[in-house]
C-alpha positions, 0 to 999 in steps of 0.5 A, spaced: 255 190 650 257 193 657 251 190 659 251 182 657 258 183 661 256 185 666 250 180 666 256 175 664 259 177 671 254 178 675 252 170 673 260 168 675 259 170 682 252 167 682 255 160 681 261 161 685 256 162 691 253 157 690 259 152 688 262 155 694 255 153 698 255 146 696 262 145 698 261 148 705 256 144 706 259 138 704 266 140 709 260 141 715 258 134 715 265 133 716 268 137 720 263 135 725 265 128 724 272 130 726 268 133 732 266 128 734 272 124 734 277 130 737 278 131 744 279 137 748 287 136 750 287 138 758 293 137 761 294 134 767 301 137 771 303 139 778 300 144 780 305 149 779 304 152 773 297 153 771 294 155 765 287 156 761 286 156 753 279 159 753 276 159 744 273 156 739 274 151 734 282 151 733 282 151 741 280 145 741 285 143 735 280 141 730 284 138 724 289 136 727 291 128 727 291 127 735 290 132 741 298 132 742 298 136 735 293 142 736 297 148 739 294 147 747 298 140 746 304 142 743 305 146 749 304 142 753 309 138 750 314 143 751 311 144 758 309 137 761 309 139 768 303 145 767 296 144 768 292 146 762 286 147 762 282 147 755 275 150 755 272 151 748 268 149 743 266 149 735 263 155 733 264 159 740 264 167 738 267 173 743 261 172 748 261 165 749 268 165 751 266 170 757 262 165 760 268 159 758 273 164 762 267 163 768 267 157 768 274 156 769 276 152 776 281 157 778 282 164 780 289 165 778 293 163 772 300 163 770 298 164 763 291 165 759 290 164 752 285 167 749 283 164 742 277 166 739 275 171 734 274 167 727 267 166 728 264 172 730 267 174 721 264 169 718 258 170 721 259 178 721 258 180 728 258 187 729 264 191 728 263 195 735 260 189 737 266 185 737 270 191 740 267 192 746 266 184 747 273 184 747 275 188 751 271 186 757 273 180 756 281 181 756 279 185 762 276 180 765 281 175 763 286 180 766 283 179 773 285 172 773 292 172 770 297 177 769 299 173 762 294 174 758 295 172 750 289 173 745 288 171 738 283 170 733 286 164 728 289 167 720 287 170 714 279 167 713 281 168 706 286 164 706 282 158 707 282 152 700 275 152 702 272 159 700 273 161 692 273 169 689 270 173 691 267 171 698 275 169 700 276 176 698 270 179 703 273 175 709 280 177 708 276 184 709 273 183 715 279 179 718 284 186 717 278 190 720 279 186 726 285 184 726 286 192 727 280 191 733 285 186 736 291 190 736 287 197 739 285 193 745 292 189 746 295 196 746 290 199 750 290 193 755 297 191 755 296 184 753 299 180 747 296 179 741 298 174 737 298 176 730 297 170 725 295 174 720 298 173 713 296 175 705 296 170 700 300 174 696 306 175 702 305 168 704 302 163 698 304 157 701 298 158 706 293 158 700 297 153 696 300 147 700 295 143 701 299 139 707 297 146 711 290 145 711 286 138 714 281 135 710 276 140 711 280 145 707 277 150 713 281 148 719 290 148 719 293 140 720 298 138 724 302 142 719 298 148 719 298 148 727 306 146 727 306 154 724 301 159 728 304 155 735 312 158 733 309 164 733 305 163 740 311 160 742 315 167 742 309 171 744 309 167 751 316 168 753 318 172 759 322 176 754 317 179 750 315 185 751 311 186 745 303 187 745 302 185 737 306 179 734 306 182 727 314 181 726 314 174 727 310 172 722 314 176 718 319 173 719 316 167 719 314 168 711 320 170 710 323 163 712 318 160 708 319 162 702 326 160 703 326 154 704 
């Protein structure tokens, strides 16, 4: 008897798996049409404040409707005399972002924003991998701002895209590199944004559908709209803090009393 349950089992996450495998392969073909049609949102300013937002995917605001609606173009909103400078790319991992903040036109900036991180879980990178490629890459970052601010996007798990239990293995993965993350802010005195929430604190993010994009993978306008009120209080003069992990507690909160 025991067996034939477990047999039974082991053939419902089969089938999960590969239900979960179609889909991806189906949200891929259109996450890269929203690619396609997804400009970086630089910014042009004066000159006097000068910032770089250096990552991946939701750098460069995939899901989001307009370029105005991914978190660098809200901030540009907010800040319509910056320069932003946007060097990212779908798919980017910890040590492509090395090479983005290479490339950078300047040698100083007023803040540095560094939103990578979600790639190197999905696709499994070493842990210490991961560690140490951070941290030099914070270090770098440091020797062109004194502002530096990193994050690495929410709980994966959170995700309408990935069914039980792979949502339950990148929810793993995300806490042991959100750990990562708080160890180096620490360390570095730097800000770690921290965005991540678990569904039971925060079932808005795995039931509202209007916080995800069509690809059921990246935020939408909405979705974005949240994790920047966080970014916006990591990046004031006044917080001394080197992990956000209160505000988005607090954010939770709120939600839930609305």
């Amino acid at each position: 008897m025991i067996i034939k349950i477990l047999t039974l089992l082991l053939w419902i996450i089969i089938i999960r798996y590969i239900y979960a495998f179609i889909k991806i392969k189906i949200y891929k073909k259109l996450r890269n049409k929203m690619e396609r049609s997804t400009k970086l949102p630089n910014q042009k300013g004066n000159g006097k404040e000068n910032i770089l937002w250096i990552g991946d995917s939701t750098a460069v605001g995939i899901g989001a409707s307009k370029k105005e609606y991914s978190m660098p173009g809200r901030l540009g909103k907010e800040k319509p005399d910056a320069t932003i400078e946007v060097i990212a790319r779908t798919g980017a991992k910890i040590k492509d972002a090395l090479e983005f903040l290479r490339k950078s036109k300047l040698n100083h900036y007023n803040l540095i924003v560094i939103n990578i991180g979600a790639n190197n879980i999905v696709r499994f990178t070493p842990l210490k991998e991961i560690e140490k490629d951070m941290l030099f890459l914070i270090n770098e970052a440091k020797k062109k701002s004194k502002k530096v601010i990193f994050l690495h996007g929410g709980n994966l798990a959170a995700s309408r895209l990935l069914p039980f239990p792979i949502n339950a293995l990148y929810s793993l993965r995300t806490r042991k590199v959100r750990k990562i993350y708080k160890k180096i802010a620490k360390a570095t005195k730097t800000v770690y944004i921290d965005l991540y929430t678990s569904i039971s604190d925060f079932p808005r993010f795995r039931n509202d559908k209007s916080l995800f994009s069509r690809d059921k993978f990246h935020p939408s306008n909405e979705g974005y709209a949240v994790w920047y009120e966080v970014l916006k209080e990591a990046i004031k003069p006044t917080n001394k803090n080197h992990d956000t992990s209160k505000l988005i507690r607090k954010m939770i909160r709120d939600y839930k009393n609305q």
